[in-house]
C-alpha positions in Angstrom: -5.5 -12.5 -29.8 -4.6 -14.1 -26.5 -7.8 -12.9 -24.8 -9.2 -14.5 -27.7 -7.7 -17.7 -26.5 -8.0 -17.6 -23.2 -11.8 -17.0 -23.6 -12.2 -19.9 -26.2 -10.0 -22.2 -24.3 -12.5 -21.5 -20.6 -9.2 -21.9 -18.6 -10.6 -20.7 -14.7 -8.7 -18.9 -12.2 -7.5 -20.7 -9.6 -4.7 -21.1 -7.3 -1.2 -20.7 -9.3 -3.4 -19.5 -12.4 -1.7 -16.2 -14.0 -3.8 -13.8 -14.5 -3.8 -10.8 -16.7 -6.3 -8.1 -16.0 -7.0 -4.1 -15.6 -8.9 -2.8 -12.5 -9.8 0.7 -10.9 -9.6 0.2 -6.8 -12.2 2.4 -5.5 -14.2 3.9 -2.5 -18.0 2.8 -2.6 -18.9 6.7 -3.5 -16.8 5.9 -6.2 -13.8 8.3 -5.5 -10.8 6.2 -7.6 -7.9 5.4 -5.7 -5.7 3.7 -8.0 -6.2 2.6 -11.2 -4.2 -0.1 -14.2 -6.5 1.6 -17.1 -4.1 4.3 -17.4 -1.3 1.8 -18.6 -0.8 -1.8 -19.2 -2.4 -4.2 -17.0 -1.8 -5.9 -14.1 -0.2 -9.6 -14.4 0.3 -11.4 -10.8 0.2 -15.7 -9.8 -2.7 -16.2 -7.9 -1.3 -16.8 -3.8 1.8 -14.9 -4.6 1.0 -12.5 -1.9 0.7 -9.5 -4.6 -3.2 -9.0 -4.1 -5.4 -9.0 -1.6 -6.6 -12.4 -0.6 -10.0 -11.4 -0.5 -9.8 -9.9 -3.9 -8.5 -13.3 -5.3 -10.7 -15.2 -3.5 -13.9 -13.7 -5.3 -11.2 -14.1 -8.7 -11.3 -18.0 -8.0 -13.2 -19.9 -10.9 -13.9 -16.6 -13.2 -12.9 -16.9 -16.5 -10.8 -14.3 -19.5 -14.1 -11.6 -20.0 -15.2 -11.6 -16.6 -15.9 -8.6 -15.9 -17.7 -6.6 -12.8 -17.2 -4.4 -9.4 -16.2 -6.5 -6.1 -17.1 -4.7 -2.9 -14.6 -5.8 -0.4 -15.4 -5.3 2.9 -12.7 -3.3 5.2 -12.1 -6.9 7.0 -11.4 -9.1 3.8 -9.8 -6.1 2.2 -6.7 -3.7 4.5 -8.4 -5.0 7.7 -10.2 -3.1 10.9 -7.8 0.2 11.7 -6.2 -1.1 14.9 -5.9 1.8 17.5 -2.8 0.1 19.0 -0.8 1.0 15.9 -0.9 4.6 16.4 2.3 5.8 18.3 3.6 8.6 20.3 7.3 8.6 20.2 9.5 10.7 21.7 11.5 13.1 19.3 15.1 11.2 20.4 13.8 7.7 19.5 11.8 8.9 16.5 14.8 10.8 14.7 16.7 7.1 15.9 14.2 5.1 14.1 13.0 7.2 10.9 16.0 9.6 10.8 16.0 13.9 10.8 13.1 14.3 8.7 11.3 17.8 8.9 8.2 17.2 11.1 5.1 18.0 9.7 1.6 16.0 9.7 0.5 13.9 7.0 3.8 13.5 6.1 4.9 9.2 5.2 7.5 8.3 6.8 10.1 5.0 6.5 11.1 3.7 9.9 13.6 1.5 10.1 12.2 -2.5 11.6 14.3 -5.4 12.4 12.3 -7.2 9.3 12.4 -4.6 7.3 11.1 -0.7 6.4 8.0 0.2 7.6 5.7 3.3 7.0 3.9 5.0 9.5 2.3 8.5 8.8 2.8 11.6 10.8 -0.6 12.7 13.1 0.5 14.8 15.6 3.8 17.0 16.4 4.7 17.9 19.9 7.4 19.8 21.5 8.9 16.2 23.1 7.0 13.9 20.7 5.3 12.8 17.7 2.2 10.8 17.0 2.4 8.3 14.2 -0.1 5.7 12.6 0.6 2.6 11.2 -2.0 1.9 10.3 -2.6 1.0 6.4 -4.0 4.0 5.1 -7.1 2.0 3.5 -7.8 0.2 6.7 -10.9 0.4 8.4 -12.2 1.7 4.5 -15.0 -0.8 2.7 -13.4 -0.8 -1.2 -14.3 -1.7 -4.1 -12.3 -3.5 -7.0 -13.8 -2.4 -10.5 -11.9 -5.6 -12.7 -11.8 -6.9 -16.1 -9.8 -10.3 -16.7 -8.0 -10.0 -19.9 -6.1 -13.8 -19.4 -5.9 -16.8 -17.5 -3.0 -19.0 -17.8 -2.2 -22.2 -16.4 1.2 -23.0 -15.5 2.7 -26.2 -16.9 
């Protein structure tokens, strides 16, 4: 009923609008990373920093029922991998920073920043070190956001 309204009322996304909608996030072969369809659907405030800019940005003026697949490229969407955020760290410093995890690559690990957690995952283990990327792990990746909009609101 409240898609109903939404539709009939022609309210638009745009910047503060809240916005109800499901959406798959894909790879351009179509390989599903994450998905909403599964559960309930997704509410955020558009420019509260929960989605990607560039995925609101092609949101902006699109109305309840819009629905369709965004490419994103890798640059409006987790950004170019940077090679400077891969790390080698020496064992001491590591097990200072992330705590005594067992070592093994691919593993995610929490490291401890002075603004907060953040993850890095586990390339490389050496005797002295171990390589780690943090990098996010869709960086450098072109993806695509399959969405439907289920509701705009407008705040007051």
């Amino acid at each position: 009923m409240t898609d109903m309204i939404a539709r009939a009322s022609g309210l638009q996304i745009s910047e503060r609008a809240q916005v109800t909608l499901h959406f798959s996030l894909l790879y351009p072969s179509g390989e599903e990373i994450d998905t909403t369809r599964n559960g309930d659907p997704a509410t955020f405030v558009v420019g509260d920093g929960s989605l990607l800019p560039g995925f609101e940005a092609a949101l902006m003026g699109k109305q309840a029922g819009f629905a369709e697949q965004i490419l994103l490229p890798a640059e409006a969407a987790f950004g170019a991998r940077n090679p400077a955020n891969v790390q080698v760290i020496k064992r001491e410093k590591f097990a200072e920073l992330a705590g005594e995890e067992p070592l093994e690559e691919g593993l995610v690990v929490s490291f401890q920043a002075p603004d907060g957690e953040l993850p890095g995952v586990i390339v490389a283990v050496y005797e002295s070190s171990v390589k780690v990327d943090f990098n996010h792990p869709l960086s450098g990746s072109d993806i695509v956001f399959d969405v439907a909009v289920l509701e705009v609101k407008i705040p007051d």
